[in-house]
C-alpha positions, 0 to 999 in steps of 0.5 A: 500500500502506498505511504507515501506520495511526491507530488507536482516535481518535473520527474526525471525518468528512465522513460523521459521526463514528465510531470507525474507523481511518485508512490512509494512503499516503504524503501521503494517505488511503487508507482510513477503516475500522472497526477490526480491519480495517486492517493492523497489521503493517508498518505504523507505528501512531499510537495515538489512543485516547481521543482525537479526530480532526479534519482539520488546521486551515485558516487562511483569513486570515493576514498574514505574506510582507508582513511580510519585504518591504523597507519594511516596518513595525517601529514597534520598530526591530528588532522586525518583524511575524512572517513565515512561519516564525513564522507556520507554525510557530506554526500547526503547533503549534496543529494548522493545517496549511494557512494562506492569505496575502496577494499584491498584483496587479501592474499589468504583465507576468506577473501569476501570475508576480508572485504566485509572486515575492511569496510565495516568501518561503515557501520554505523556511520552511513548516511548513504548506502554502500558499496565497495570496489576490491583492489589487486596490486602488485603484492597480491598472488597468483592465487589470489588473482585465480580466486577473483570469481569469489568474489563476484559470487560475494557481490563485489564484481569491481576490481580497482587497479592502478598502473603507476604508484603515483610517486617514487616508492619509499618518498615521504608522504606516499599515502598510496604506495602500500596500494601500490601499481599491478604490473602487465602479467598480473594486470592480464591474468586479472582481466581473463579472471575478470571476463571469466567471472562477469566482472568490471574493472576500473582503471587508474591509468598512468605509465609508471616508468614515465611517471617516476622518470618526470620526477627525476627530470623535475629534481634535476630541472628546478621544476620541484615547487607543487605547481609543476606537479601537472608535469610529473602527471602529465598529458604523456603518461595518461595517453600511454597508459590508457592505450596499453590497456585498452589493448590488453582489455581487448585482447581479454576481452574484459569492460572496463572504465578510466577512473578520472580521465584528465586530458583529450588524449586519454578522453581519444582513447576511450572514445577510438576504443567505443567507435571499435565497439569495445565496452570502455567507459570513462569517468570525469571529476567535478574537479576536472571540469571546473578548474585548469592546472593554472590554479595551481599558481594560487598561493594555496594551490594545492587545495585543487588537487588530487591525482593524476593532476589538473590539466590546461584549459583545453582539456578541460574544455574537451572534458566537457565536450566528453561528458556533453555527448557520450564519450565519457559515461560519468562524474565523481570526485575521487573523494579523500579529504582533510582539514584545510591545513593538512591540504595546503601543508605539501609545497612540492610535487613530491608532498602535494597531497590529493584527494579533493573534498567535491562529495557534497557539491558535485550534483550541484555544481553540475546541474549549474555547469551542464545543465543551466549553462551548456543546456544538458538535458535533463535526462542526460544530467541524470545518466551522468551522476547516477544511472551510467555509474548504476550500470556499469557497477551492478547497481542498476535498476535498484538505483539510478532509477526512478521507477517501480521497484527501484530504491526510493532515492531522490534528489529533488533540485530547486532550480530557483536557488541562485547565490554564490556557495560559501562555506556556511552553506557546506557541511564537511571540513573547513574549506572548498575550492568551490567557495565562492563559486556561482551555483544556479539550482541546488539539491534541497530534499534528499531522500534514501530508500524513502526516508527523508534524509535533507530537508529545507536546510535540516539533516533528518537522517542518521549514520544508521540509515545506510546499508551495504549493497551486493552487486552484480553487473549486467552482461550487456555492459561488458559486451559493447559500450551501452552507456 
């Protein structure tokens, strides 16, 4: 029986968008009508008149159960990269309802049973759900890569990978080194795994022998200062890398996607690899798409990046042409974030930390930047923050749906909010590089599996409202490029 009725939004759907209402019973849909047909009373009644209706935000890339493991990183002693109430609720606010982490396999034992340990650190303090992508690196086994269908089987079917350690292994500050790069014979054997099993892998794409070469070169040049950093991380070594993957993904026959593609030349590679009918996807940051690396020369530079790196201004712009047609598939944000601080406290390209602290505004910076100013369809605006990354994760039609037995998630945007964001607007962390920044619409009633969330400025939910969700990728997506 219906409970509860949203009523007068312009309702984004997978069918198009149209003025309807929404029934809901208890955590999902249960029906999409036109108005006047669906109760009114008895029910509780979410006015969205005026307003628009997308599924709750996906956040495909965030880095948060690693940031409360013993050991890890504060280059501010007492100031630790945020965890996932931080991140949660940062996301929840901003109209993300489903956010996706990180988990290192294990080499022994129970390899599901060491995912669940590694991010049950979300327990309770959840107010998105949850999920987690499994990363194999160069000290995982053989046998371990070989296992990678138990994993699958325990509704994790998302490898994570990177291709580069991202600075010289044993340099100070080298947050990701234990994670560490997969070298091409484990990289291979992985993605015969990971066809064999359904899987889809995500790819961190930099060549590693130019990455660390940069470094050296950069030392020996007096190009060290933190602003040269887009030099070390270069156009180069993403162009290198991608096409080395691609290649070996086709020859496994594996689907796959870039992680935080930054320049044309990558965005080349996927979009050559799609007209091939090769299933490649890309994802794009927030961040990417709204600053250059000549940000990077500001005082307090630094707060603009995480890795690989910001790119000219050019890319930039393609990066928009991507995400506008269909070459790049999705937005996130890559999210790890500390204090202010913590941030600004790497001078050099060695010690500039990433990370970026976008969970919160990413729906709506991009509804502002897409939307209003480039006049991306609606329909489209809710592909790329939530339904493309629901696809190829495994987590569609439960999410980055609005239709019947989807999860009632919502993000409800009224695109009457004109003002430039400042701090008090924002709930996570003491800075933003968004500060400031014009915004035209702005999520303001969340809602998780028909729980309101965020409502008029309140936070309604708790970090006991989320749950882990178990995945399973749909075939389609890793045959040819469907999103």
């Amino acid at each position: 029986m219906i409970d509860t009725v949203i009523k007068g939004g312009q309702v984004v759907t997978p069918a198009g968008v149209g003025d309807w209402d929404i029934g809901l019973e208890g955590e999902k849909i249960a029906a999409v009508a036109m108005p006047g047909i669906l109760p009114t009373e008895g029910v509780r009644l979410i006015d969205a008149a005026g307003r628009i209706v997308v599924p709750g935000g996906v956040e495909a890339h965030a880095h948060a159960a690693a940031n409360v493991q013993p050991g890890a990183r504060e280059s501010v002693p007492g100031t630790p990269n945020a965890g996932p109430a931080v991140h949660s609720l940062g996301a929840i606010w901003g109209g993300t309802t489903t956010v996706v982490d990180f988990a290192p396999v294990p080499n022994e034992g129970d390899l599901a049973a060491g995912i669940h340990d590694y991010i049950s650190v979300w327990q309770g303090q959840a107010y998105t759900d949850y999920t987690t992508h499994c990363i194999y690196r160069n000290s995982n086994t053989p046998d371990s890569i070989a296992r990678f269908g138990e994993l699958v089987a325990a509704g994790f079917p998302s490898v994570k990978i990177f291709t580069t350690n991202i600075r010289p292994p044993g340099a100070s500050g080298t947050s990701l080194t234990p994670v560490g790069r997969i070298d091409n014979g484990r990289l291979y054997d992985l993605m015969q795994q990971i066809t064999r099993h359904g899987g889809v892998l995500a790819v961190h794409g930099e060549d590693d022998e130019l990455v660390m070469y940069n470094y050296l070169m950069a030392q020996q040049r007096g190009i060290w200062d933190w602003h040269n950093v887009h030099l070390i991380h270069s156009k180069d070594v993403e162009d290198f890398a991608f096409r080395n993957v691609v290649r070996m993904a086709e020859r496994a026959g594996t689907g796959m996607y870039f992680v935080h593609v930054t320049a044309k030349d990558g965005l080349d590679v996927i979009a050559e690899a799609r007209s091939n009918g090769q299933p490649v996807y890309g994802e794009v940051l927030t961040l990417a798409l709204s600053f250059g690396a000549e940000r990077y020369k500001e005082p307090d530079g630094m707060k603009y990046h995480t890795y690989p790196s910001l790119k000219p201004e050019e890319d930039r712009h393609s990066l928009w042409d991507g995400i506008m047609k269909s070459d790049l598939s999705f937005t996130a944000t890559d999210s790890s974030f500390t204090t202010y601080l913590d941030k600004i406290e790497g001078k050099n390209v060695l010690d500039i930390r990433g990370g970026n602290v976008g969970i919160e505004i990413r729906m709506g910076v991009n509804y502002t930047e897409a939307v209003v100013k480039r006049g991306m369809s609606l329909e489209r605006y809710a592909d790329v923050t939530s339904t493309n990354a629901a696809k190829i994760l495994g987590l569609y039609p439960r999410k980055g749906a609005i239709a019947v037995g989807s999860d009632a998630d919502f993000a409800i945007i009224d695109p009457a909010v004109k003002k430039s964001l400042a701090m008090s607007d924002l709930h996570v962390r003491d800075y933003s590089p968004w500060e400031g920044w014009e915004v035209e619409g702005w999520p303001t009633t969340v809602i998780l599996r028909g729980k309101v969330m965020v409502d008029d400025g309140q936070l309604l939910g708790d970090g006991n409202d989320g749950q882990l969700l178990l995945r399973k990728v749909d075939q389609s997506v890793l045959q040819r490029p469907v999103v």
